[in-house]
N, C-alpha and C positions, 0 to 999 in steps of 0.2 A: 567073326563076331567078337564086339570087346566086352570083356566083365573083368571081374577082380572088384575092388574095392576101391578102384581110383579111378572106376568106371564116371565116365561123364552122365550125369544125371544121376549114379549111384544112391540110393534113399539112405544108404546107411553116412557116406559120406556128408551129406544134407541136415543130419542129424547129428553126426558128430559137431560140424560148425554152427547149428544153429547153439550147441550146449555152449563150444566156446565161447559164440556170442554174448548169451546169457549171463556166464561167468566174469566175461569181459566188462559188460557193465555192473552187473551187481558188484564189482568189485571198485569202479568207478563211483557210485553211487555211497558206498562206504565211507572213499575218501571225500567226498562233497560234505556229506556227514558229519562226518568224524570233525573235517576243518569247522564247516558252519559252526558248529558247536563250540569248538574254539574262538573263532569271529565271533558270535554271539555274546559268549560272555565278557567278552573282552571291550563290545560297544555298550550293552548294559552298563557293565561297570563304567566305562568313559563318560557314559551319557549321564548316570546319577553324577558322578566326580565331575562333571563339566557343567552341572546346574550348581551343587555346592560351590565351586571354585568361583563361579563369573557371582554368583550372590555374596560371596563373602568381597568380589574385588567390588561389586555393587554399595559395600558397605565401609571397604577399608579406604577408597578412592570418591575423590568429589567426583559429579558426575560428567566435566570437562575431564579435569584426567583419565576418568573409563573411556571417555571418546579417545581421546589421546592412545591410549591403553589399545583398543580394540583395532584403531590406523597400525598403528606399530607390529602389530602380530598379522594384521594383513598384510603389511611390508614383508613381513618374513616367511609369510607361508606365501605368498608372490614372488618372491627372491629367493626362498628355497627350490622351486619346485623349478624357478627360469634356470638356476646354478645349476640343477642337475642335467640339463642339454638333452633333456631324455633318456636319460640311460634307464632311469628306474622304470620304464617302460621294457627299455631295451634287452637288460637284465629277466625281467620275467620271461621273456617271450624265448631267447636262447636259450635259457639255462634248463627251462621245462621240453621246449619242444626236445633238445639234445639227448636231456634223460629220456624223455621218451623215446626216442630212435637208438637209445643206447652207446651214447657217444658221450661219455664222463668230462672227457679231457677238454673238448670243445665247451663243455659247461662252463669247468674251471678257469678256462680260458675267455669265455662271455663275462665271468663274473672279474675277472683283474683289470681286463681295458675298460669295462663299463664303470670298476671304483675309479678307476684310474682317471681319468678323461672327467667323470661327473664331477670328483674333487677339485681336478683343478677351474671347472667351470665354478665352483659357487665359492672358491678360493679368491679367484677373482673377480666376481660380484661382490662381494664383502669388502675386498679391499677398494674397488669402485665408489663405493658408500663413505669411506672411511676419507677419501681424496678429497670430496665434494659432492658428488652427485645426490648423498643424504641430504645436504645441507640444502640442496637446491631443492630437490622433494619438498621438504619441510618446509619453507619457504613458498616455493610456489604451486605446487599442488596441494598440499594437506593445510595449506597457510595456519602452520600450527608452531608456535616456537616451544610448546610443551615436547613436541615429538622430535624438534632439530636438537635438541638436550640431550636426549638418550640415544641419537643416531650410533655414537659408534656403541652402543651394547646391542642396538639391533643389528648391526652387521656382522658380530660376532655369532648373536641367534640364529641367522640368515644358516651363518656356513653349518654349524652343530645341527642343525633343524636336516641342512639338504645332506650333511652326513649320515643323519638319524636314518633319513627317510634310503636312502641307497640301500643300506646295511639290510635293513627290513625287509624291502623289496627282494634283495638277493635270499632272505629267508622264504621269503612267498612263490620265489622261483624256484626250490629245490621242496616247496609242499613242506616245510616247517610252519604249521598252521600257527601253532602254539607259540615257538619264538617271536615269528612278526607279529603275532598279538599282542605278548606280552609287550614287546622292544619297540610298539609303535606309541601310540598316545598312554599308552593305559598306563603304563611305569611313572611318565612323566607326570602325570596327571594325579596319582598317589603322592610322590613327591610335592606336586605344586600346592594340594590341598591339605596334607601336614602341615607345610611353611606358613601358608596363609591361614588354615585355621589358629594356630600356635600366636600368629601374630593378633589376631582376633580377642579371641580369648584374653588374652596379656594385653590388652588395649594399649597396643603399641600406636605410636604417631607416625606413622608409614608414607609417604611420596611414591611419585608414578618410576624415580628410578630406581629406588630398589625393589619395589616388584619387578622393572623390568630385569633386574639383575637376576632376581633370584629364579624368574622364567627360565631365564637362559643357562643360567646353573644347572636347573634341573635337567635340561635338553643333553646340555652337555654329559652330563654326567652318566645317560642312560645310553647315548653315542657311544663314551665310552665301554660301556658293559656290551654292548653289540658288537663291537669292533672283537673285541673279545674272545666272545661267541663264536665268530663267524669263522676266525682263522683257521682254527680246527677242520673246522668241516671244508673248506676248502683245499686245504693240504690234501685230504681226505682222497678227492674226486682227481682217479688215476685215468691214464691212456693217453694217447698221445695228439687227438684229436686239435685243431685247433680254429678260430673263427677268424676271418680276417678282418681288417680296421671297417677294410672299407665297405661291406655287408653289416659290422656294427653301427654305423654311421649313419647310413642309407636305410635303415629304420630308426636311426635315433631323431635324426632333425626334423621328420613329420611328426612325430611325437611330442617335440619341444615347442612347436608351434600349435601342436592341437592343446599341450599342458599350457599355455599361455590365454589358448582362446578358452578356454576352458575358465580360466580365474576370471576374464571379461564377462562370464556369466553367473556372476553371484557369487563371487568367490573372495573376498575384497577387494573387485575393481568398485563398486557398487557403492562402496563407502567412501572409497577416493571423490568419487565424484559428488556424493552427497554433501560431504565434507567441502567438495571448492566454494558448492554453493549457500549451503546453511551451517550452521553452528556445531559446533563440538559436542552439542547437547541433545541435536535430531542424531547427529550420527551414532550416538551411545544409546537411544530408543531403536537406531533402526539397527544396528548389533545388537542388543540384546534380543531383538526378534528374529535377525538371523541364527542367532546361536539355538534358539528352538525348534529350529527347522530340523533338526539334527534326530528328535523325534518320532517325524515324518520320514528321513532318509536312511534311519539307524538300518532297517530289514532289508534294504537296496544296500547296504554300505556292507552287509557283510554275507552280501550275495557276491557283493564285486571282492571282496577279500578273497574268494574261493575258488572265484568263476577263472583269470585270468591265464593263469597256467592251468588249469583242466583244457581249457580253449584250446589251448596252445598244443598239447601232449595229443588230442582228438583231433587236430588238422593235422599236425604230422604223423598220423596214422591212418588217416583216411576215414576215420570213424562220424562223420558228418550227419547220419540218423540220429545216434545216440548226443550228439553235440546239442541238438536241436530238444529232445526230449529234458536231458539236463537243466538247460536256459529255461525252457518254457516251465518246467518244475519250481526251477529256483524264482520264477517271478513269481509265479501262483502265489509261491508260498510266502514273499514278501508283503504282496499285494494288500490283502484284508488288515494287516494291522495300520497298515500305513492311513487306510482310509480312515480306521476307527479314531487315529490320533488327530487328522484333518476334521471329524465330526467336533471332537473336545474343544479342537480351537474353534471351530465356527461356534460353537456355544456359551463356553468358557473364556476366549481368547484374553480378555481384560481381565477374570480374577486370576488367570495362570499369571499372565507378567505382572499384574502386582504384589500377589504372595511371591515370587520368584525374587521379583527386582527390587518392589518396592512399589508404593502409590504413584511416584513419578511416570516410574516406565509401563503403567496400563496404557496409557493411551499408545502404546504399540502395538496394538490388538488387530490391527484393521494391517497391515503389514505384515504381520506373523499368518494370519490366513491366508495372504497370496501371495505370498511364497510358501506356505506349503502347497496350494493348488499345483505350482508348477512344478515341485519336488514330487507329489503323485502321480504326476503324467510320466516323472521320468523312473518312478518305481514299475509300473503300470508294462511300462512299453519293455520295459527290461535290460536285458546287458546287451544292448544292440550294439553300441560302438565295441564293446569287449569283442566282437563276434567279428567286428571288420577289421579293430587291428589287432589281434594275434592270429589272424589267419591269412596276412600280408595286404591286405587293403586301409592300412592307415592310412594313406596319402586321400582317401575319399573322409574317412572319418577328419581327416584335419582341415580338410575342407569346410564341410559342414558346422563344423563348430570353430569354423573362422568366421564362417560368416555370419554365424548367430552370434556370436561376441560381437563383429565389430555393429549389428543391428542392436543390440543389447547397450554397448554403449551409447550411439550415434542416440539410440531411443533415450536413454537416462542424461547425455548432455540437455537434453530438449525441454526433459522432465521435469529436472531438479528445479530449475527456478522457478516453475508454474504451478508444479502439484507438491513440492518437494518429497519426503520419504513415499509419502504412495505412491506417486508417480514414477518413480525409479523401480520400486516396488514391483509395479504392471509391468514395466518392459523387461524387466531381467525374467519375469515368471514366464512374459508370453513368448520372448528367444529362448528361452528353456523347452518351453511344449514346442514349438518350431523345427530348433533340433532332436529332440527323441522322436517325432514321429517322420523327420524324414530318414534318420539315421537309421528306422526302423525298417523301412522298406526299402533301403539299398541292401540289411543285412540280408534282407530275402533274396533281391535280386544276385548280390556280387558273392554271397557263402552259400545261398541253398536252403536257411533258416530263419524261421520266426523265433524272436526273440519275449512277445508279449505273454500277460498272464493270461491262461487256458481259462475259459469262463465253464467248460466241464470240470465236478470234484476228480472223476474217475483218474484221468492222468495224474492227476497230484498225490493220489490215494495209490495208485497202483510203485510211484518212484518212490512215495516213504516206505513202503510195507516191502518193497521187492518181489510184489507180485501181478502175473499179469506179462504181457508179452513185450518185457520191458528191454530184450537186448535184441529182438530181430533186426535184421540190415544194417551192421554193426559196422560191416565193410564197403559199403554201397555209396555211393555219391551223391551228385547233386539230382 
């Protein structure tokens, strides 16, 4: 007969792991916490800083050059995110799962080839732009010679911006909530709206290059402070572990093509194309309604600040119940605000963009509603694609939002000359709802989890308060 205490079936054994359980995630649950809360205030603050900013450029800038303006910074958050080759994906997903499996060295290691490799990708996108290919852009996509003027300061933005953005990243991969918070938009954005209010106030005679000079100033300059940062801590991360190129790699370039299809979906490809086909002056109404969307996406935006290395630490631990409880928490809880602000714009939409913009930019109203429709469906459905690529199924997530980008475009070439802003409008919104909800039901199928908002309070109620049988089957699968 067997007994002792390592008895199979043993009650007291049962009980021991169910506490660890418990402890496991309320410990998990902490950190979700603890970050949100850093991510929160850090998109608050962007979010008021990035109405001030685009209002005062509403007012320092004729409204050609804000279209001009709003091209260019699309150039660069497209050119930043293409220069990084993936890494700033690739970066979170090692450096978290590593720490989590307790392998430092291999972090530190994740984190040197991923700067290493991203810089010299957007190293040379920059200098690409600076040869000609700006010139050729400006010319024949953006057909804007305001934007072929400032090319080389936006290639400079380009590389500072995909530098920004790596450094960050590598913050969000060792759970430095606080750092990537601060060292992402929210610094820049302090800086940018100093400079421009300053110029304001002093009723300075301002042109579209030195704003864009002074953008990229500030980028840089918080680049710098990051780089900084980071050194420390990565000397820091001992052992001897190491990651090879070619497993970095082999999640990097599904990532660099899902970050591609991803801007095809409302990200500034949407303006490129509006842009070929109407004026400088549709595309400055239908950016300033995109930049409201921001909004709508702020509670989904620092769910995904949080979610992406917890993902990542909880598949390499096998923890796939609690993975699922997390997600579905963290949507709930984005969820209700998001509708509340999609209610204002359906009511409101025309007095917000004209107190915001100005009389001009109201009739942006009927645009700023739909694209928030399609930004709620993607708060709604939750961090689905986060679910498929940090727990090795990128290659279905890049899928997916290839091919709703390339329907997103293919839809907005069609658009633009018939409907124009609206029309661009509805396809980018409805390839948006397209991919969250199929991306939604692979994550069930290929991880094991739903990602959407619980339409019961009790779960959302039982993961803020930590009560309730929130860590059972902590070790348990699919």
């Amino acid at each position: 007969m067997t007994t002792g205490e390592g008895a199979v079936g043993d009650p007291l054994e049962a009980s021991i792991e169910e506490v660890e359980s418990e402890a496991a995630f309320h410990s998990l649950r902490r950190r979700m916490l603890r970050g949100s809360a850093w991510v929160m205030a850090g998109k608050v603050a962007t979010i008021l800083l990035g109405v001030v900013i685009n209002g005062l450029l509403a007012r320092l800038l004729r409204p050609e050059e804000l279209g001009a303006y709003f091209t260019t910074y699309a150039l660069v958050v497209i050119g930043s995110t293409v220069g990084q080759l993936g890494f700033d994906r690739a970066v979170v997903r090692f450096v978290s799962s590593s720490l989590g499996a307790g392998d430092p060295g291999r972090a530190r290691s994740a984190i040197r080839q991923s700067l290493i490799y991203g810089s010299l990708g957007a190293a040379s996108l920059g200098l690409l732009l600076v040869l000609g290919l700006g010139s050729w852009l400006a010319e024949h996509v953006y057909r804007s010679e305001l934007v072929g003027r400032i090319m080389p300061i936006a290639a400079g933005w380009l590389v500072a911006a995909a530098l920004q953005s790596l450094f960050v990243e590598t913050f969000r991969g060792l759970q430095r909530f606080d750092l990537a918070t601060v060292l992402d938009a929210l610094l820049v954005d302090v800086l940018s709206a100093t400079i421009f209010g300053a110029l304001f106030l002093a009723g300075s005679d301002t042109d579209l290059r030195s704003i864009a000079a002074l953008s990229a100033g500030a980028t840089l300059a918080v680049t710098i402070v990051a780089a900084g940062s980071l050194a420390g801590r990565v000397r820091g991360l001992g052992g001897d572990g190491r990651i090879e190129r070619r497993e970095l790699v082999a999640f990097a370039w599904p990532m660099l093509i899902t970050n591609v299809a991803i801007l095809l979906l409302g990200r500034g490809v949407d303006l490129w194309i509006l842009g070929a086909f109407r004026g400088q002056e549709d595309v400055a109404i239908y950016g300033a309604a995109s930049r409201l969307i921001v909004f709508v996406a702020t509670p989904f935006l620092i769910v995904q600040g949080v979610t992406p290395p917890i993902v990542a630490e909880l598949h390499a631990q096998g923890r796939i119940r609690d993975m699922e409880r997390a997600l579905r928490g963290a949507a709930t809880i984005a969820g209700l605000p998001s509708f509340l602000v999609l209610l204002v714009f359906v009511v409101f939409g025309s007095t917000v963009m004209g107190r915001l913009y100005g009389p001009f930019y109201a009739q942006g109203a009927t645009v700023l509603v739909i694209l928030a429709i399609g930004r709620l469906v993607a708060v709604w459905t939750g961090s689905c694609s986060v679910a498929l690529m940090m727990t090795g199924h990128q290659r279905a997530a890049m899928t997916v939002t290839l091919v709703a980008g390339v329907v997103s475009v293919a839809g907005g070439l069609l658009a633009a000359p018939l409907f124009g802003r609206v029309g661009v409008a509805v396809t980018t919104s409805l390839a948006q709802i397209g991919q969250n909800l199929v991306q939604l039901l692979l994550a069930r199928r290929r991880v094991g989890v739903w990602t959407h908002i619980e339409l019961s309070p009790r779960p959302i109620l039982e993961f803020l308060t930590g009560r309730g049988p929130v860590g059972r089957g902590v070790r348990r699968g699919r």
